[in-house]
Every structure is written in structure tokens, then in C-alpha cells.
N, C-alpha and C positions, 0 to 999 in steps of 0.2 A: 544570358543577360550580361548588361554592362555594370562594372562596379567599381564601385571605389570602397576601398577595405582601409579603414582606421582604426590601428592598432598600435601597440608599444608592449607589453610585457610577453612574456612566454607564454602565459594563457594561449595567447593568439598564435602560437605559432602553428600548432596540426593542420586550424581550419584553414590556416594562408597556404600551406604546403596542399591541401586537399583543390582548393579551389585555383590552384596553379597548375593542378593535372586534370581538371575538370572542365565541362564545355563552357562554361561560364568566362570572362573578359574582364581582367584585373584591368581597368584603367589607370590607376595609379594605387600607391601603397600610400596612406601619412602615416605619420608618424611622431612621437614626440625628441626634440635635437637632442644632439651625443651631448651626456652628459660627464664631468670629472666625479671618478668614481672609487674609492678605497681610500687607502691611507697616503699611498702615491699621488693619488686626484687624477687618475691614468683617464684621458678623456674615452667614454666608452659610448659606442652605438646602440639602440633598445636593441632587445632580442628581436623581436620583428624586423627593424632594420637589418641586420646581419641578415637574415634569413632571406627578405627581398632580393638584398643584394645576389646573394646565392642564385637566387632562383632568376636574376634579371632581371628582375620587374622596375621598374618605374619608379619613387623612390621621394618623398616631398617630406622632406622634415622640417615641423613650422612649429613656432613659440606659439603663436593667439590662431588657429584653426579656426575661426573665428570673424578676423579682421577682413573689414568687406572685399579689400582687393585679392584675398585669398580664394572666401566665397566664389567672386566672379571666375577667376581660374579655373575650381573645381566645376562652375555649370558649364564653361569653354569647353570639358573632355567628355560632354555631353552622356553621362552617366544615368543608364534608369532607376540604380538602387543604391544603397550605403551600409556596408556591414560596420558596424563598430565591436570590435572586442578586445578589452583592457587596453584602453586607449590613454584614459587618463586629463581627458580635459572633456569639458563638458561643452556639448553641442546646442548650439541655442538656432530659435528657427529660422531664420534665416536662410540657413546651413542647411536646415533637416529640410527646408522647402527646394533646395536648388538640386534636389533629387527627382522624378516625378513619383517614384518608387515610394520613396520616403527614404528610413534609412532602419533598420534592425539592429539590435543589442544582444548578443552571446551574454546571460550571465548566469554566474555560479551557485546560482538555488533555484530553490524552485516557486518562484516568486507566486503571490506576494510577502512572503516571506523573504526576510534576509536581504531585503535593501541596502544595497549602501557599498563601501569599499571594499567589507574584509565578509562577504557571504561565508565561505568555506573555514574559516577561522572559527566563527560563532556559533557553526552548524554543528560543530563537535565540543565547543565548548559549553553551547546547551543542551549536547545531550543528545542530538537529533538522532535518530535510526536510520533514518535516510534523508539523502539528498536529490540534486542533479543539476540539471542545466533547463535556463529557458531561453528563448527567443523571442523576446517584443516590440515592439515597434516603439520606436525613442518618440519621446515628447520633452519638454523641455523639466516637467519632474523627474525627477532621480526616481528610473529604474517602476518606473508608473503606467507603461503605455499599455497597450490591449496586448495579450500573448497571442503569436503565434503558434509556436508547438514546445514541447519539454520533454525530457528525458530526465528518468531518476534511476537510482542506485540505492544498498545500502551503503552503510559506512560500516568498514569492519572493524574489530575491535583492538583495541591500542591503531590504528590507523593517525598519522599526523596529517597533520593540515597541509605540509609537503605532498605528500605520498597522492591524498586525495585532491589535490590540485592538477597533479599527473592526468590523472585519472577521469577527473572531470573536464579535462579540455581534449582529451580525446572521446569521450562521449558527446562532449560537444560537437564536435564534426558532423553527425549522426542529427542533431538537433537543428543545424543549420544546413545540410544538403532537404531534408524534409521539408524546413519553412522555403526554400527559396523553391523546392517543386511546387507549392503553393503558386508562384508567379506563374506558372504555365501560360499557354497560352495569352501574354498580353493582361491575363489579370492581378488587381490586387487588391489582397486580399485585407480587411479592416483590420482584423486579429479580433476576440475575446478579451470585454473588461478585467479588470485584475478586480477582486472584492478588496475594498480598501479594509474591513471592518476584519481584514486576518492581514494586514503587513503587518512586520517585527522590522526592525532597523539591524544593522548590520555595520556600526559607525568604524572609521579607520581606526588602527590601531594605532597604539601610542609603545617607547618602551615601557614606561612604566607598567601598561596592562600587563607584561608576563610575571610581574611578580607574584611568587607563588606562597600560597593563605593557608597552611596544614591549620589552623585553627576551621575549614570550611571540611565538609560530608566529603567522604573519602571517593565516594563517584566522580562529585564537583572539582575536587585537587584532579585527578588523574583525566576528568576532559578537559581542565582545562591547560593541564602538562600540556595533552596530544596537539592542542587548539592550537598553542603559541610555539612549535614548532614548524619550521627552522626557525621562523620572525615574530614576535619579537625576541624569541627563545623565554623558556622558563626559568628566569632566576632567583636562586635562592643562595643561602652559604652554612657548609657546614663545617664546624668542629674535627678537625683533624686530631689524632693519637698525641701531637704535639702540641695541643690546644690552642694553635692558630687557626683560624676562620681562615676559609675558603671562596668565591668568589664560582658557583658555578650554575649551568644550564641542563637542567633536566631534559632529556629530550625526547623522551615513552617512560609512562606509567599506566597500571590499573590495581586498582580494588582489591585488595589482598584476600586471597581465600585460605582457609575458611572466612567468616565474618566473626569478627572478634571485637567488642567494644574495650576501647585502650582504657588502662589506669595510668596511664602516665600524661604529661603535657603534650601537645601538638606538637610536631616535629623532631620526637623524640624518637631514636632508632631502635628499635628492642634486640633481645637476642637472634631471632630470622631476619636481622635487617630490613625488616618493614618499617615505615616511618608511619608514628604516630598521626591521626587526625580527626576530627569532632567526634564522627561515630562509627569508628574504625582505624585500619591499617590500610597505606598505599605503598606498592612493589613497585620498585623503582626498576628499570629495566635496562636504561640507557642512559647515559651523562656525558656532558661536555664539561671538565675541568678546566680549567683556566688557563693549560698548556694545550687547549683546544685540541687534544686526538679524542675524539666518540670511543665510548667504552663503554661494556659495561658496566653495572652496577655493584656486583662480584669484584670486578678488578679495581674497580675505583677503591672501595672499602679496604679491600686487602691491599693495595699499591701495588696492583699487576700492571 
């Protein structure tokens, strides 16, 4: 098939490297424009861009993906399908009609669950057991259209929302060579309503969500450590030997064992170095101090 693959973040990158060595017909790559990026404002390309570039492909970086003379453009390379994944601008129909295909959505749960920007974020910061990827057919609600096919996983334990971001968009691959064999032959296919009466939202994160609550159930503290790892990072500050407050990013925790219900206040470190919280103790496992090298929790405490 012919396509056109709209993407911008690293999510996307496996399934564009997969379907650039596959029988399939990259019509053109979009993508969202280089933006000024760090403390320098170094102007930077999406990862998907870089990656195009690599690979040769074709290559359309546009602000409103949207605006009808762009529209007409994309029907001009005479495209049957649209993959979208972590694209970053939402597709109105228009768009989705100047496909005949329609266009498909890669995302990182297993919907209808976990709508929305940050799926893999909140999938461990609730708790979830398992995850995975689906593929639906976009309509013009967020993350609403019929499924085509999915793939799950579990989530292993201390796992961060890094780790399994990895992980889910190389599963992904897998989810999207499956939906597009669905096209065979000339056809296509509707997909499978989503049951509205089981979404959960999945809304973008802010900084302020990683601030971390040792007054919350010592599960809740340590998914939600793993959750906001690497972004928005888990910040909290502690008490140094010198009794200056500290500025730092927890980056793995879990659930201290044994279970121990604390007599002291939340966030209080006892003698195992477990921090205090509602109805237990959380082991800290990992940290980013404020002179940003990852450590452990061992060396933090002692100043290794």
C-alpha cells in the first residue's frame, strides 16, 4: 500500500524504520517543524525527522497539517492509507477523508482505556498490570475510532514510563504490520467499536504532576515515582547532614518489604533508609540530585 506516515516523536520511530524495509510505499513522512530546543534554543529536528532523513524518505514539515492547501498536496501523492503515530497535532476530517484508506492511530494502551497524551505515564501510575498498543482508525475524537488490532504486555515491576515507552513502540511494530495485513487484498476493513462505558483519560502531563505526596499509600508514592520518570521527573527535596534542603528527582522506587506501618511522619527516613508514607515504607532505589548524575539511593545518602 501507499502511505503517508505522520509522526514526530520517538514513539514513531521503529514502525517508520519497519515500514521503510517493508513492501509497503512511504509517500511522504510529515512531521511537526524543527523546533529551538534546551538552554542554548539549539534549533532541533523531531526524531522522526532525523530518522526520515536517514532513511531518504520524503520529508514535509508543516505547522497546521490541516490548512486546506496542505490537504490538497497530500491527496496530489495520491495515498490509499494514513498511519499516524505520536504526531502531535490533531487531524480533523478533511484530512482523514483525502485518504480512501482513512488513516490509523498507533497508541500506547490498550484503549479504551488511557486516552489522551500521557497513556504510558498513567498506566503505571495507576497501577496497571498490564499494558500495550492499539491501532484504530482516527476519527476526529481523541483516540475514539473503532480498533483494529492490539497487542499487550505486562509492566514489570519498578519499570519507568522511559523503559516502557521503549518497549511499547517496539511492540508496536507488531500491532501495526497485523492491522495493515488487514488491507489485503483491496479491502477495508471498519475496525471494532471501542465500549465508551470502560474509557479512562490519560490527560497531558504538567510539571507540577511529578510532585511527589509521601503523605499518599506507599504503592501509590512508588507508581507514581516510576510514572513521572524521565518527564516530568519526580520531585521532591530533602534534608541534607548540613541541614540545607535539597532540590531532587527520584527516578525508581517500590514498596519497602517487609510491610511495616511507620510511627513517624511521611517522608521521614528511618534507620534502613526507607522513607516514611500513609501506610508504610517506600525504597528509594534511584535519584537525580541536582548536580544531575543518576545514583543510587545508597550513594546519595552517604555522598558516594
Amino acid at each position: 500500500m501507499r502511505l503517508i506516515f505522520f509522526g514526530s516523536g520517538a514513539f514513531a520511530q521503529p514502525t517508520l524504520r519497519w515500514l521503510a524495509g517493508s513492501n509497503h510505499e512511504i509517500a511522504a513522512v510529515v512531521t511537526q517543524p524543527a523546533r529551538a530546543s534546551g538552554r542554548g534554543r539549539r534549533v532541533v529536528r523531531t526524531p522522526v525527522h532525523a530518522l526520515a532523513d536517514e532513511l531518504k524518505l520524503e520529508t514535509l514539515a508543516v505547522e497546521d497539517v490541516n490548512a486546506p492547501d496542505f490537504v490538497e498536496k497530500l491527496r496530489g501523492l495520491a495515498p490509499d492509507l494514513g498511519l499516524a503515530i505520536a504526531f502531535g497535532q490533531k487531524l480533523k476530517t478533511p484530512l482523514l477523508a483525502a485518504m480512501p484508506g482513512g488513516c490509523l492511530n498507533l497508541h500506547a494502551s490498550l484503549l479504551p482505556r488511557y486516552r489522551g497524551a500521557a497513556p504510558i505515564n498513567w498506566a503505571i501510575v495507576k497501577g496497571e498490570e498490564r499494558t500495550g498498543c492499539t491501532v484504530f482508525r482516527m476519527v476526529e475524537r481523541m483516540d475514539a475510532g473503532p480498533i483494529l488490532t492490539s497487542r499487550w504486555t505486562l509492566i514489570k515491576p519498578e519499570e519507568t514510563a522511559g523503559e516502557l515507552h521503549d518497549r511499547l513502540a517496539a511492540i508496536g511494530v507488531d500491532a501495526v504490520a497485523a492491522a495493515l495485513e488487514l488491507f489485503g487484498g483491496g479491502a477495508i476493513p471498519p475496525g471494532t467499536a471501542q465500549d465508551e462505558s470502560a474509557a479512562t483519560p490519560a490527560p497531558k502531563l504538567q510539571k507540577a504532576d511529578g510532585f511527589v505526596d509521601f503523605a499518599r499509600p506507599a504503592r501509590e508514592v512508588a507508581n507514581h515515582i516510576c510514572g513521572m520518570t524521565p518527564w516530568p521527573g519526580a520531585a521532591t527535596r530533602f534534608a541534607g547532614k548540613d541541614g540545607r534542603w535539597e532540590d531532587v528527582s527520584i527516578t525508581r522506587a517500590r514498596p519497602a518489604q517487609p510491610y511495616a506501618r511507620p510511627h513517624v511522619s511521611p517522608g521521614t527516613i528511618d534507620e534502613r533508609r526507607f522513607v516514611a508514607a500513609a501506610d508504610g515504607f517506600v525504597e528509594i532505589l534511584e535519584i537525580r540530585p541536582t548536580s544531575g548524575r543518576l545514583m543510587s539511593w545508597a550513594d546519595y545518602v552517604t555522598g558516594g
